[in-house]
C-alpha positions as CSV (number, residue, x, y, z in Angstrom):
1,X,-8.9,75.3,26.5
2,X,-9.4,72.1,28.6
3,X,-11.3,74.3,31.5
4,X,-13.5,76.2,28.6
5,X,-14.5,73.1,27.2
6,X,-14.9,71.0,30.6
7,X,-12.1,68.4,29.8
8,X,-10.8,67.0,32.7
9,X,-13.3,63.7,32.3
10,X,-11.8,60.5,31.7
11,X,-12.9,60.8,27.9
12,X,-10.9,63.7,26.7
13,X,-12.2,65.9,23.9
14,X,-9.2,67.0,22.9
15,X,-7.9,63.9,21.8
16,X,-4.5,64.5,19.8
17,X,-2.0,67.6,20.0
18,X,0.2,68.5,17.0
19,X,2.8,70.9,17.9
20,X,2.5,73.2,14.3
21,X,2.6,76.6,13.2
22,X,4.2,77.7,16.4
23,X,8.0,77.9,14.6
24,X,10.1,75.0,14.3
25,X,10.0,72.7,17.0
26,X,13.3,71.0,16.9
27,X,15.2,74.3,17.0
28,X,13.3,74.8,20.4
29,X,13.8,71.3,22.2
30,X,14.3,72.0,25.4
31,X,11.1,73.8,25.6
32,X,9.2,71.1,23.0
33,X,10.8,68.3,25.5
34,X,9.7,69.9,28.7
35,X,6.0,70.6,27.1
36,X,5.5,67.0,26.1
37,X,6.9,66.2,29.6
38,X,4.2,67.9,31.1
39,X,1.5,66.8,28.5
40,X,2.7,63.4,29.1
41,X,3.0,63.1,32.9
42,X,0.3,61.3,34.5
43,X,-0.1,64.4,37.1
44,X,0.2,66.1,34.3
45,X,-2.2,65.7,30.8
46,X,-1.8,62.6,30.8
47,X,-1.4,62.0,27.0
48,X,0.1,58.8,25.1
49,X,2.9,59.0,22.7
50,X,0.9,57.9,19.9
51,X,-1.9,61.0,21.0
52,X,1.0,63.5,20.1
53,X,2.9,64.5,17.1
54,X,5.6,67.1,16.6
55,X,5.7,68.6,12.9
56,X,9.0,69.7,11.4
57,X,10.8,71.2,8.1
58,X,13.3,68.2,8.3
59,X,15.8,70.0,11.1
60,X,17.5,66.5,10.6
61,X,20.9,66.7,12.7
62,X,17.8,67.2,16.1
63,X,15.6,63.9,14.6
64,X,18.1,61.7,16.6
65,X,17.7,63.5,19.9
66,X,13.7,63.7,19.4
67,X,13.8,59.8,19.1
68,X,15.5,59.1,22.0
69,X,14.0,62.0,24.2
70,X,10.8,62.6,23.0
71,X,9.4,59.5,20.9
72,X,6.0,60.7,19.5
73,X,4.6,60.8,16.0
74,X,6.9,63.0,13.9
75,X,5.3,64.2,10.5
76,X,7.8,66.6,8.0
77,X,7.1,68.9,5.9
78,X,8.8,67.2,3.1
79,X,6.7,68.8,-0.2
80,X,8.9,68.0,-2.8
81,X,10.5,64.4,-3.8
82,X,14.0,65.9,-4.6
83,X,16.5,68.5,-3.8
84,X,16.8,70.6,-6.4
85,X,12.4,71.3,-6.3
86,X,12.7,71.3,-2.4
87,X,15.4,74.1,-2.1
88,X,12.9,76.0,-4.3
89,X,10.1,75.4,-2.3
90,X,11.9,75.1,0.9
91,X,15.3,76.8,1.7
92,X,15.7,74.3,4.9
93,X,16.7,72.2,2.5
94,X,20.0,73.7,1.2
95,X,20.8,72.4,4.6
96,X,19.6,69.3,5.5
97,X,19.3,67.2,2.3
98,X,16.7,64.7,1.8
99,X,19.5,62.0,1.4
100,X,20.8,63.2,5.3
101,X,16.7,63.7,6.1
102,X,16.0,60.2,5.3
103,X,18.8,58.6,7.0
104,X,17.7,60.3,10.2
105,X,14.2,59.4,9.9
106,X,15.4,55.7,9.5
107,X,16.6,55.9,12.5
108,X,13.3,57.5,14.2
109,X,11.2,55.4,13.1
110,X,14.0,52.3,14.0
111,X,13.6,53.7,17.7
112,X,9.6,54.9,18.0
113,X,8.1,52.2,15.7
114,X,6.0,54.3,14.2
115,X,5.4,55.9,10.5
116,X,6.8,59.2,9.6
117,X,3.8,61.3,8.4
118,X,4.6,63.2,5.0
119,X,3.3,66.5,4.7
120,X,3.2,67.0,0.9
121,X,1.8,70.5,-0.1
122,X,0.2,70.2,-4.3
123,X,1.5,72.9,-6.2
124,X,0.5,72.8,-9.6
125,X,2.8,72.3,-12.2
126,X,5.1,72.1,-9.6
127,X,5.2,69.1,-7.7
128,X,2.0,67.6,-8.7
129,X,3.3,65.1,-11.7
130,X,3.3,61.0,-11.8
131,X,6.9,61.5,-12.1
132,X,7.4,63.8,-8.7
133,X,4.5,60.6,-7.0
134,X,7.4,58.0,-8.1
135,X,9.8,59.9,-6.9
136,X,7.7,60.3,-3.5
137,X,7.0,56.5,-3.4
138,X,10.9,55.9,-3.8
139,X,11.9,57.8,-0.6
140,X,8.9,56.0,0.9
141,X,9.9,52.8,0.0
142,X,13.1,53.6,2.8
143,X,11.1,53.7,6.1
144,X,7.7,53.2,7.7
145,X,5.6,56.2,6.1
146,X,2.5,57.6,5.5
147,X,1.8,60.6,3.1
148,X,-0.7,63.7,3.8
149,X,-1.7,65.7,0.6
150,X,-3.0,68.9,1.3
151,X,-4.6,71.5,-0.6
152,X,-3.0,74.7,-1.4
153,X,-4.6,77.7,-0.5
154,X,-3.4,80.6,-3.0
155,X,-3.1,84.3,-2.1
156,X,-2.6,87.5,-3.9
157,X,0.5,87.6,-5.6
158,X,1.8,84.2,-4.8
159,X,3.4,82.2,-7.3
160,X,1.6,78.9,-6.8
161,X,-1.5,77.4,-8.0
162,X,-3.4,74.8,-6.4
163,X,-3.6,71.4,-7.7
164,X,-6.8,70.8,-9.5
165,X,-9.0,68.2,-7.2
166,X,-9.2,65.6,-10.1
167,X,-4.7,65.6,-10.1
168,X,-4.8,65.6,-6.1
169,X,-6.8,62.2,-6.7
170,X,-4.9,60.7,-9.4
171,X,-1.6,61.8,-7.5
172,X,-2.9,60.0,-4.5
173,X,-4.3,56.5,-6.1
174,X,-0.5,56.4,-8.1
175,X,1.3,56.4,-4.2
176,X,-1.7,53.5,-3.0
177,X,-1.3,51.6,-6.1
178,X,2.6,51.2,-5.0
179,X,1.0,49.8,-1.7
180,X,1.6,53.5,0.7
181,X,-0.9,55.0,2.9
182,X,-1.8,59.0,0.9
183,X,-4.3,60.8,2.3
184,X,-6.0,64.0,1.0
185,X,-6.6,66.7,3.4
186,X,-8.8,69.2,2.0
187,X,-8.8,72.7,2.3
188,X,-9.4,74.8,5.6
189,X,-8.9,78.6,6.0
190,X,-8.5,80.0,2.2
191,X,-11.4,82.7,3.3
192,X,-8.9,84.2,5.7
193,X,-5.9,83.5,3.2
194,X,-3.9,80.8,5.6
């Protein structure tokens, strides 16, 4: 990608890497730990810690390890403020609990010294309530966080609708009224069903 788009220049184009979509990073770390290596090696890409995040489903008993060994932006998919609406949502969690998730990201962001970076699919009807935003705001309250709210993009026979734009907006002015960083990503790739 660098060589089709002529990036070797001092001023890079591609300015940030997220490591997403690819499968779980932290059950691959010793291949995530030797590609930021290489992406972070000055004869190498050359990129900053802060130019890099690694996204995760809360694989929280690797969080330690990725704070001591890799040290980047972390950002977890966290999508539901408790247990019981997360195992629903996300199975991960009848593993890793978000009591045992927050815990470890205490201790990332005790070592890296930066925010954890929410990602908070809106489901309506699901997930999308004042309550489930104070519920949110209570588990942000316990470390250095920011929250990225992000637009559903329904399919065919999926069980989920997406939040209306006007809740999104209310949802997000509820978490920055408590003093926390939300931010609203919109949409990108319903036409292809993503």
């Amino acid at each position: 990608v660098k060589d089709v788009l002529k990036d070797w220049g001092d001023q890079k184009i591609i300015s940030n890497i997220v490591f997403m979509g690819q499968g779980e990073p932290l059950i691959n770390m010793k291949n995530l730990k030797t590609a930021i290596q290489i992406l972070k090696d000055e004869n190498g890409l050359n990129y900053g810690n802060k130019k890099i995040t690694v996204s995760t489903s809360g694989i929280a008993n690797k969080i330690v390890e990725a704070a001591n060994e890799i040290g980047t932006y972390l950002a977890v998919s966290l999508h539901a403020p408790n247990d019981k609406l997360r195992e629903d949502i996300m199975p991960i969690n009848k593993k890793f609990k978000i009591k045992e998730l927050i815990k470890q990201l205490k201790y990332y962001t005790s070592v890296v010294r930066e925010p954890i970076f929410l990602e908070y699919v809106m489901l309506k009807d699901i997930n999308d309530d004042l309550n489930s935003a104070n519920q949110l705001v209570k588990i942000m309250s316990q470390f250095p966080s920011k929250v990225n709210l992000i637009e559903f993009n329904s399919w065919p026979g999926v069980k989920y609708q997406p939040t209306s734009r006007e809740n999104i907006e209310k949802f997000s002015k509820f978490i920055q009224s408590k003093g926390y960083m939300a931010f609203i990503r919109r949409s990108r790739g319903d036409d292809v069903m993503a």
